[in-house]
Phi, psi and omega in degrees: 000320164290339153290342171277300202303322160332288210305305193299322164302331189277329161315317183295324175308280159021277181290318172309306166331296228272341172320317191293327184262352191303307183292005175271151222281133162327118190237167161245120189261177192308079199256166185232167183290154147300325204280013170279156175303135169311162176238159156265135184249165215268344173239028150082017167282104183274112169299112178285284181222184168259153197218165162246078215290333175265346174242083187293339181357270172320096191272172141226178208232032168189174182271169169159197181294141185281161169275339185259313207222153187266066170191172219272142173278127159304134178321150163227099152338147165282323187282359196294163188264312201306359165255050167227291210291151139254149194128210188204138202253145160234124173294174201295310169336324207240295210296332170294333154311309170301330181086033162315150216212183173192136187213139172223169209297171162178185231199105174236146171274128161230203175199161192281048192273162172211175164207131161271152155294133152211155237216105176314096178242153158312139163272114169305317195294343189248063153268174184204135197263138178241120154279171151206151196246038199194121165313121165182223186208158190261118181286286170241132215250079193285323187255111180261012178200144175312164209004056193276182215219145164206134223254171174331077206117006202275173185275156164250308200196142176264148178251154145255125160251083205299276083110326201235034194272256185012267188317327175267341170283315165306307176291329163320295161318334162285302166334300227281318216299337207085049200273195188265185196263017179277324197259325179298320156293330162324301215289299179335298206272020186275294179285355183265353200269312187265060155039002167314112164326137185301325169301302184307307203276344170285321178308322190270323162295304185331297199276350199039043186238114184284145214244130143229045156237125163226187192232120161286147201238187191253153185244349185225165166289191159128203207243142177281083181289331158232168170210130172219026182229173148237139198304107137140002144336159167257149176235151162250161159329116195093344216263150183285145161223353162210153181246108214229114154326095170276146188230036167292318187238166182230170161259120165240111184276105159264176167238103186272126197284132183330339187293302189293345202269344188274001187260350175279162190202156182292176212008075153270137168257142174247167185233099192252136179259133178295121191289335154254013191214039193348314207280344190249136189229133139251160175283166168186193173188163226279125164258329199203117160268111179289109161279096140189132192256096188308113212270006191265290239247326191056097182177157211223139185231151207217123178259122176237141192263104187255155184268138189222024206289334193269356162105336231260351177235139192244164184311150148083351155254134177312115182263127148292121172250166097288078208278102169281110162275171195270170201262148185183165178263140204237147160261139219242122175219137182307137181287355193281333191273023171253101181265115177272130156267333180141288152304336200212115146277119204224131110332132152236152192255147138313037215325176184277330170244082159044026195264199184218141184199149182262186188182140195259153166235186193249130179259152177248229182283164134264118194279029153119267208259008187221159218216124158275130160271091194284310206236118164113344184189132189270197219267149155073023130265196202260141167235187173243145178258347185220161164089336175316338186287294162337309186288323184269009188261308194290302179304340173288333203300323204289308180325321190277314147292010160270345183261328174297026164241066172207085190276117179325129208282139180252175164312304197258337173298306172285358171255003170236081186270041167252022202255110160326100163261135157272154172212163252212093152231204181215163178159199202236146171300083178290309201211150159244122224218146158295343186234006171196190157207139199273147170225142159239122269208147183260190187282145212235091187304317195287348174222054159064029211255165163228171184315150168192197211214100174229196161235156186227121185310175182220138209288329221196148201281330190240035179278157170028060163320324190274020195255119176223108226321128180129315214303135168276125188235168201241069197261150145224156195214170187216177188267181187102198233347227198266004154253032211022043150191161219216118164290137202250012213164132162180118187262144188288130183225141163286161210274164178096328168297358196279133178296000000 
């Protein structure tokens, strides 16, 4: 119990460290030739440079603090395999342990369509107003109540205009007296100048009655969107008395987010879904981008003209818009392999001999469950989609136990300082691998370890065969191979031997 619970704190250390350090920013360090002399370390082993293993780029040319990150920068050996590569390596094991995922880059067509909410409005431009241009009193009143539906011709309401007996007894009286056709057009042109309908001045020549009742008619279909008389009121000259909504086309207003409003243009076509009826859709396009930006929302609000020719959408209901952009081929990354810091967007990739390296790239749109790649990464490599923390969590682990692996040089270390050292514990087998075994292992005085759970390489694929998950064992190990120490020895102890 106490050993798990060690690993599990050393982990956690672990993982808090490198969360911390995965996002700080590219700096540029001190990089050096390969081709310079090597330095020698005290057990005679020659350092080609120094490093950073999650930003390996930046070579240097001495040891000290990384520039990138809150740790000691590393060795890279001249005997080392890992010193021509870059990255950070995980056997298959342990990475099948992180539960690592993979995705790769690729070249898809999409387009930049997205959907907003709008919100069902009068189209302003067909409303149409019915006046009079002439005193008189509303006899009778056919439509009595606002947003009665009413169609081209229908009667709205009858005037009496007394104003316009005077101009027609006149003309009438020249007809009848036989005047010239001089005086008789006069008169005419009299009544048309104080708006008597053309209809009223034909009745009154039929009947030889001058006429002041007439009838107003809807001048468009639509909706009585005002009323503004009641039946047997006086009216003056100007005044509106009905105001009529046409709804062959509607507005559907939405509000669009600043990010997205710079990719719309006017004649865009959209396709709007009744938000309560999935099943009925009308057309439409993008008509009036509105210059003003709501500075609460950062949104933009944008009016589209939908076809209402069946009649079937009214104020105040709610649209699906679906706004289509244009289409084109985009290279593409599952959007889960994308980490944002705020500044930097960064990915690790996979290399072709199995290492890891992060890398920053440039984002485009977002395509839902996919990320557009303007920068940073070509078509068909691998990236990781799950587990990037994990990953950068083991290269700190490791970075940090290659530096507790500096044991005070003893007498015979120093008279052979070409001499393999090894060292020595016990723990129990968790997994077993061709290229490795995973232990979990008790505390390691020489190099200063404390208990913790790791995997340790195996030289040849078929080493130590009777070794099986469960086993309590007796190991030596040495540094090296690809997880970076490497078993030279391990016995199998019967139970109750273990100290």
């Amino acid at each position: 119990m106490n050993r798990k619970l060690t690993v599990g704190v050393s982990l956690l250390a672990a993982l808090l460290l490198a969360a911390g350090a995965f996002y700080l920013g590219r700096k540029t360090g001190q990089t050096v030739d390969t081709s310079m002399a090597a330095a020698a370390t005290p057990d005679g082993r020659k350092v080609l440079y120094w490093h950073d293993p999650m930003v390996p780029g930046p070579r240097f040319d001495k040891p000290g603090k990384s520039p990138f990150m809150d740790m000691q920068l590393v060795p890279v050996y001249a005997d080392s395999a890992t010193a021509s590569e870059a990255g950070v390596k995980i056997s298959p094991a342990a990475q099948q342990n992180l539960g690592i995922r993979y995705a790769k880059v690729r070249r898809t067509d999409a387009s930049t369509s997205f959907e907003a909410i709008g919100s069902v409005q009068f189209d302003e431009r067909r409303n149409a107003a019915v006046q009079t241009r002439v005193a008189g009193y509303v006899e009778r009143l056919s439509v009595r109540a606002p947003m009665e539906r009413v169609r081209k011709g229908q009667a709205l309401a009858t005037l009496f205009a007394p104003d316009w007996l005077g101009p027609q007894n006149e003309w009438l009286a020249l007809r009848r007296a036989g005047a010239s056709s001089d005086l008789v057009e006069a008169a005419r042109d009299r009544m048309r100048a104080l708006s008597i309908p053309a209809e009223l001045i034909r009745r009154s020549e039929e009947t030889g009655t001058a006429q002041a009742r007439y009838v107003l008619a809807a001048p468009v279909d639509g909706v009585v969107a005002e009323l503004g008389v009641r039946e047997g009121v006086a009216v003056t000259p100007g005044m509106t008395l009905f105001r009529i909504a046409g709804l062959q086309k509607v507005w559907a207003v939405a509000e669009i987010p600043e990010a997205q409003a710079v990719r719309l243009a006017r004649g865009q076509k959209t396709k709007a879904v009744l938000q309560a009826d999935a099943s009925q859709s009308f057309d439409g396009a993008l008509d009036e981008i509105l210059p003003e930006i709501s500075t609460a929302t950062r949104t933009l609000k944008v009016r589209f003209e939908v076809d209402n020719t069946k009649g079937k959408l009214t104020p105040g209901m709610l649209l699906r818009l679906q706004v289509a952009g244009p289409a084109g081929s985009r290279l593409v990354v599952t959007s889960e392999a994308v980490i944002r810091t705020g500044r930097r967007a960064v990915v690790i990739v996979r290399k072709a001999d199995g290492a890891f390296e992060p890398r920053d790239v440039s984002t485009g749109a977002d395509l839902g469950d996919d990320t557009e790649v303007v920068s940073g990464l070509a078509e068909g490599e691998q990236v990781v989609a799950s587990g990037q923390f994990l990953i950068d969590s083991e290269a700190r682990l490791r970075s940090v136990l290659g530096n507790m692996a500096a044991p005070a040089a003893t007498p015979a270390a120093s008279a052979s300082a070409t001499a393999v050292v090894t060292h020595q514990a016990e723990g129990k087998v968790e997994s077993v691998a061709p290229d490795g075994i995973t232990i979990s292992h008790g505390p390691v005085a020489t190099l200063q370890w404390p208990a913790m759970t790791m995997g340790f390489a195996k030289a040849t694929p078929s080493a130590f065969p009777e070794i099986k998950p469960g086993d309590p064992v007796r190991f030596e190990f040495r540094e090296g191979g690809p997880m970076g120490y490497e078993l030279v020895s391990i016995q199998r102890l019967q139970p109750g031997a273990r100290k």
